[in-house]
N, C-alpha and C positions, 0 to 999 in steps of 0.2 A: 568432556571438557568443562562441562558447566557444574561440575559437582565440587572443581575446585574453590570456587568462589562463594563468598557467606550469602546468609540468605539476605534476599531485600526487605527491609522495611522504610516507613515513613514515608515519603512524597514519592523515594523509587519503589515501593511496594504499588503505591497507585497509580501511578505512574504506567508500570507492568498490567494492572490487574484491568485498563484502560483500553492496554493494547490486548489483551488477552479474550475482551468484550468484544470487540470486533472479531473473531474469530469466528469462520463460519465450517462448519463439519462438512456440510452437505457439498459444500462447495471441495473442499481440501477433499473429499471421496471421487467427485466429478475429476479432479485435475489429478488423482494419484491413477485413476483407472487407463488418463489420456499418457502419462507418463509411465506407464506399464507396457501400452500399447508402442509406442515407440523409444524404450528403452532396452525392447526386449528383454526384459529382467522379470524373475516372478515374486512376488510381493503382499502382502497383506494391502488394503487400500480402502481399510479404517482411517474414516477420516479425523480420528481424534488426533488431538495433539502429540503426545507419546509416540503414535503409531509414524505421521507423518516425519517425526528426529529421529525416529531408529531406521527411517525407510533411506531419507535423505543427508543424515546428517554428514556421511563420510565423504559424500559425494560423486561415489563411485554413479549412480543408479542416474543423476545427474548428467557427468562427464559421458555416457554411454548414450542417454539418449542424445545430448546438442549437436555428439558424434554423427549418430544415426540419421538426424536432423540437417547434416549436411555442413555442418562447422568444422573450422579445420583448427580450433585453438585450442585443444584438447589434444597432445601427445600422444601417443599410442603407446607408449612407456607406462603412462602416466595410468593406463585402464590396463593392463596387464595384470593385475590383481588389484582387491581391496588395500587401501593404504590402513597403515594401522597409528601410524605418527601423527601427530593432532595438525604441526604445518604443513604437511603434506595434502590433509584433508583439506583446508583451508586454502593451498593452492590451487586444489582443484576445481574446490565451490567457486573463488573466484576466473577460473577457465569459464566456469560454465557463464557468469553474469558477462565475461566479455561475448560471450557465444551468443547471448541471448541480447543484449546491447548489440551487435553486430550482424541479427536478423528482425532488428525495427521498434526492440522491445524501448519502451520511452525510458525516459530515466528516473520520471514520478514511481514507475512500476516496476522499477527492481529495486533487491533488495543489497541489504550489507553485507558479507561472510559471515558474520557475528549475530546476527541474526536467525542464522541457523545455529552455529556451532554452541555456542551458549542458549537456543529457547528465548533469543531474545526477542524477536516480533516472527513469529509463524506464520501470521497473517500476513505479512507482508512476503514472505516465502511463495503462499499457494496464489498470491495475488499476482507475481511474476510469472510464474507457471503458467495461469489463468492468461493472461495476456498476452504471453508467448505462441501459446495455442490461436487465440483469436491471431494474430497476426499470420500465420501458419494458413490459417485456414481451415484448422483442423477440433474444432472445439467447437462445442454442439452452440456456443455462441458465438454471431458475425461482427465482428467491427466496422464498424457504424461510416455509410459511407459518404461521402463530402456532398450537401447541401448549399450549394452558392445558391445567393438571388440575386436578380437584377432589377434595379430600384430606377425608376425614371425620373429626371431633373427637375421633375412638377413633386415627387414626394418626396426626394432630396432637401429641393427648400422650403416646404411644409411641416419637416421633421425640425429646422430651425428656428421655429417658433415656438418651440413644444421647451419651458423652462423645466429642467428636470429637476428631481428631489433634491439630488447630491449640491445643487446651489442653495439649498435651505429652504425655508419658508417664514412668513409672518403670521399663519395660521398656528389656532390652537394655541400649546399649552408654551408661555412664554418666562422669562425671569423677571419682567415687571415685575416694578412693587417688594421688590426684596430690601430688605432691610439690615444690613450687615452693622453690627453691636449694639445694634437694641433691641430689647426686651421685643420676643414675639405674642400678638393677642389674639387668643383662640376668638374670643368676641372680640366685635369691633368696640374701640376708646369708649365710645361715648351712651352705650348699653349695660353698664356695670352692674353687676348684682348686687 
């Protein structure tokens, strides 16, 4: 799909090459081994970029795990074979991000259809993944769990007295002494050479 569109350059070239930085292999190998495991599909799980769009990009390998996973937005039509239509792949991938939104995945952590189908943020692909697992329970890492504290009414109004940064300060380096449309003096007026 993405071979139809010219190449990027200028601010979208950096833009790309920005999100492309963030891209972690070790991670995208970690998350293709855990979506092999419960996709029941067999798979290369190279975590390089390439490998990760030819694994994912039609969305089949996808739609079969979130199945497997226990989601029911996923057609059974729909996995019958690989699609070979570009919107057909696209309605898939999107099955899947409702599958995956609809077992706790946040909405910071998922990604766009287009993201996949064009290579456009990867990263953001295996970071859904990644997330989905941890919510799961099923990913060699735990989602992190709720820490409350309870503060008693003696450092309640102790914490009220404390002026924080974000109200500014008088310290330090200030605009004093600025002098807008006159000549600036590296030495002072009255030391001239």
């Amino acid at each position: 799909m993405s071979s139809n569109r010219a190449a990027k350059s200028g601010l979208a070239l950096e833009a790309q090459n920005k999100l492309n930085s963030k891209y972690n292999e070790e991670l995208a190998h970690e998350v293709l081994e855990w979506v092999q495991r419960y996709s029941g599909e067999q798979f290369s799980t190279d975590g390089s970029m390439d490998n990760v769009y030819e694994v994912l990009s039609d969305g089949y390998v996808l739609g079969r795990m979130i199945t497997n996973l226990g989601s029911k937005k996923v057609p059974a039509n729909m996995l019958s074979k690989r699609q070979t239509m570009a919107f057909k792949k696209m309605d898939l991938i999107s099955k899947f991000i409702e599958g995956a939104k609809e077992m706790g995945v946040k909405a910071d952590d998922l990604f766009q259809t287009v993201d996949l189908t064009d290579k456009a943020n990867l990263g953001q692909v295996v970071t859904c993944l990644d997330s989905l697992g941890r919510k799961l329970g099923t990913s060699k890492v735990k989602e992190a769990a709720k820490n409350e504290r309870q503060f008693t009414q003696e450092q309640l109004e102790a914490g009220k007295n404390i002026i924080s940064l974000q109200y500014g300060s008088n310290q330090g380096a200030s605009q004093a002494g600025q002098n807008f449309g006159r000549q600036r003096h590296i030495v002072e007026p009255d030391q001239k050479q």
